[in-house]
C-alpha positions as CSV (number, residue, x, y, z in Angstrom):
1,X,-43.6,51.2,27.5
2,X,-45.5,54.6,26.9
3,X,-47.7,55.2,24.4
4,X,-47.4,58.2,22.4
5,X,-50.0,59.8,20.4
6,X,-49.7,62.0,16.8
7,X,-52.5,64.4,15.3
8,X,-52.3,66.2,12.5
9,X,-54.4,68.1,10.4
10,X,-53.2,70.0,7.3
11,X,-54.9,73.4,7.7
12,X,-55.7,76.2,10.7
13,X,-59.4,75.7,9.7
14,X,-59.8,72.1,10.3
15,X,-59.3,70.9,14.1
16,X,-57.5,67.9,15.8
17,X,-59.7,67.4,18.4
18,X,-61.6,63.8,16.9
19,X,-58.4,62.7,16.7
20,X,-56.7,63.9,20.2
21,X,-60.3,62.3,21.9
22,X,-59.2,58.9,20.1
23,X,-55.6,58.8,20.7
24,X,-56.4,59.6,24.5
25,X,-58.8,56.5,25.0
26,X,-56.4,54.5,23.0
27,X,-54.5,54.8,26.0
28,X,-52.1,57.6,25.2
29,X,-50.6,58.8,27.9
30,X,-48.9,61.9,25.8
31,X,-50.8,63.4,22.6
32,X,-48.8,66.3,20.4
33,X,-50.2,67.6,17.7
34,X,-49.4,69.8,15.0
35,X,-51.0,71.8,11.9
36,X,-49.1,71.0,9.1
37,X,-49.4,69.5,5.4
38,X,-48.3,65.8,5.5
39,X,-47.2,65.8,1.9
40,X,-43.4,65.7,3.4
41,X,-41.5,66.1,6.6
42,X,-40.8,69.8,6.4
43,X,-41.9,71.5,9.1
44,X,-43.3,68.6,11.3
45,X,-41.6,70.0,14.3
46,X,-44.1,67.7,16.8
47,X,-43.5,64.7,14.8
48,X,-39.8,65.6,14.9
49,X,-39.9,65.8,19.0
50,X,-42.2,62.4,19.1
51,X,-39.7,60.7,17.0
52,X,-36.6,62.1,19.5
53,X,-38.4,61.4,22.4
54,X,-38.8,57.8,21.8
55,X,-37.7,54.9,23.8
56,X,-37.0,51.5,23.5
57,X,-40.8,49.8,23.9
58,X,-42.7,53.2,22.8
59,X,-45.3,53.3,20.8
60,X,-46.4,55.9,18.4
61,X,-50.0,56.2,17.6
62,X,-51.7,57.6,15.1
63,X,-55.5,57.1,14.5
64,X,-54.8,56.8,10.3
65,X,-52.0,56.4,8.1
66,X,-52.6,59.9,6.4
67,X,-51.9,61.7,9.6
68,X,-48.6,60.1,9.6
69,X,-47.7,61.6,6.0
70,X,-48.7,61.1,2.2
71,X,-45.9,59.8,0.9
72,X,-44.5,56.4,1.2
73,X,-41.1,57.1,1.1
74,X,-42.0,59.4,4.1
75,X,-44.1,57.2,6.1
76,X,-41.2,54.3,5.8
77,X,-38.6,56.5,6.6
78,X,-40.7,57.5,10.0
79,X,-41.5,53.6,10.7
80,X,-37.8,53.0,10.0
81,X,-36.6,56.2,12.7
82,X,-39.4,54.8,15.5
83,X,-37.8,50.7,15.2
84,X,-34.3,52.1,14.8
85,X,-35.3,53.6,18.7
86,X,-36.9,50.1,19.6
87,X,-40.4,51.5,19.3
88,X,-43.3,50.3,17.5
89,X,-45.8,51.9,15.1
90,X,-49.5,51.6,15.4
91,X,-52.1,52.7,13.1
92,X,-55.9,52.9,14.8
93,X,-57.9,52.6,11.3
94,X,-57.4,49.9,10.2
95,X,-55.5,48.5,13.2
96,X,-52.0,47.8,11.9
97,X,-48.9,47.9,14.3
98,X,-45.3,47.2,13.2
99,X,-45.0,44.8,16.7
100,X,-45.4,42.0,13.7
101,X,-43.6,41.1,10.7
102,X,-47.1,41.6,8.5
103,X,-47.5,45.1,9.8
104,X,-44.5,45.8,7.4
105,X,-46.2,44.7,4.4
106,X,-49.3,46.2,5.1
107,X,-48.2,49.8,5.9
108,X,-46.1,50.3,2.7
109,X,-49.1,49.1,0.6
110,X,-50.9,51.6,2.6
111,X,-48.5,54.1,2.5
112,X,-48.6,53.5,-1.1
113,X,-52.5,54.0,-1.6
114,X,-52.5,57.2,0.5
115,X,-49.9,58.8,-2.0
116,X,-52.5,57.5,-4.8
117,X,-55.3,59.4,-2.8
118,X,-53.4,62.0,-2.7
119,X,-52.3,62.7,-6.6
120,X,-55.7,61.6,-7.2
121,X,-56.9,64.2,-5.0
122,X,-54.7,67.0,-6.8
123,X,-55.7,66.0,-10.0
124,X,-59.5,66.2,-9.1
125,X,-58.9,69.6,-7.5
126,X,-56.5,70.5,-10.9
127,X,-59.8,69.8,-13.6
128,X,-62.4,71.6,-10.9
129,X,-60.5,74.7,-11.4
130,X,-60.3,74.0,-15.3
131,X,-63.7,73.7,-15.0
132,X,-64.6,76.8,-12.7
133,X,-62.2,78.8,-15.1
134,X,-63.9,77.8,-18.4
135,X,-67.2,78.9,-16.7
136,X,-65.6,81.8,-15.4
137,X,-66.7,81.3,-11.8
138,X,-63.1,80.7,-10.6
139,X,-61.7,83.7,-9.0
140,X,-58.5,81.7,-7.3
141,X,-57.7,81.5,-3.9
142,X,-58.9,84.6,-1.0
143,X,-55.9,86.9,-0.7
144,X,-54.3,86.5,2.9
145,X,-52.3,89.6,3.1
146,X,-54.0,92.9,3.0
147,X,-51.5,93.9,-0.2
148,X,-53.0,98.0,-0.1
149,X,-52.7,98.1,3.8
150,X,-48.9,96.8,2.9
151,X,-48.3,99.5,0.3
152,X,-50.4,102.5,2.4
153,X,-47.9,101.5,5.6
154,X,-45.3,101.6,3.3
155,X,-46.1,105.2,1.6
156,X,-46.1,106.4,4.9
157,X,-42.7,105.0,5.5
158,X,-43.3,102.5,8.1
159,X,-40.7,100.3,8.4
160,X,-40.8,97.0,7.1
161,X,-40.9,95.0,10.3
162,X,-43.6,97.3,11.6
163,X,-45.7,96.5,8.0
164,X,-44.9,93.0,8.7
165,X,-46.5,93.0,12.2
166,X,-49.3,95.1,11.0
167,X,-50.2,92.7,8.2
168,X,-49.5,89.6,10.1
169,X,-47.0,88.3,7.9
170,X,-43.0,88.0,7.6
171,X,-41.2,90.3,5.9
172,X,-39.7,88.5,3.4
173,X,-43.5,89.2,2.3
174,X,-44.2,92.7,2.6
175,X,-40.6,92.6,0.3
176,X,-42.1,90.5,-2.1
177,X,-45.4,93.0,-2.2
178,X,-43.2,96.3,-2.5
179,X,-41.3,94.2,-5.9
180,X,-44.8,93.5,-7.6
């Protein structure tokens, strides 16, 4: 039986490293981790190789059930792929495993709450903009492309790989830039 451990976090600021600490003296003898949102599957490619990797016995460990996803569709569907391999599922906070039959019942009703949490959260964020906007101290999000340094490359006729690796970004975005 090896247990494996899964850390996420859902944005390049925040960092995995409470997490990787806790899965490590939890007694995880292999720790991937991955920055990613957890509203669905897409992208997950760690989870993905976890899941795949799995053996009869295994354990996956995550320290909560929001690192394993936000939606309880999703989170069932990853607790059914891990006992479909004859692994188990363990949440750290608050301990619940899938080794027993009432570990069932408890993670859908979690995996229920953290999909509340998380409308809940969007909705919150949706009437602080409102808000910010009716002030006017909203100014949306920071720009993460350099849209003149896209458009200057390009009047010099760089190519558009060459603008993409300038910008740091793909070029199905320097594309969309040019069209606006």
């Amino acid at each position: 039986m090896t247990k494996i451990g899964y850390a996420r976090v859902s944005t390049i600021d925040q960092d995995f490293e409470i997490q990787w600490q806790r899965l490590q003296s939890e007694g995880c003898v292999i720790v991937r981790a991955e920055k990613v949102s957890g509203a669905s599957r897409e992208g997950r490619t760690e989870l993905a190789t976890i899941i795949e990797f799995l053996r009869e016995g295994d354990e996956l460990v995550v320290t909560r059930l929001d690192r394993l996803g936000r939606d309880t569709r999703d989170v069932l569907n990853i607790v059914h792929e891990c006992e479909q391999r004859g692994a188990f599922v363990t949440i750290l906070d608050p301990h619940v495993s899938t080794r027993g039959e009432m570990g069932h019942v408890i993670l859908t009703v979690l995996g229920m709450v953290a999909q509340m949490e998380r409308r809940f959260i969007k909705e919150r964020q949706r009437e602080g903009i409102g808000k910010a906007k009716a002030n006017g101290a909203y100014k949306g999000g920071k720009p993460r492309i350099d849209h003149m340094l896209i458009r200057k490359l390009h009047g010099e006729g760089a190519a558009i790989s060459a603008i993409a690796k300038a910008a740091s970004c793909s070029r199905m975005q320097v594309y969309r830039i040019l069209k606006k």
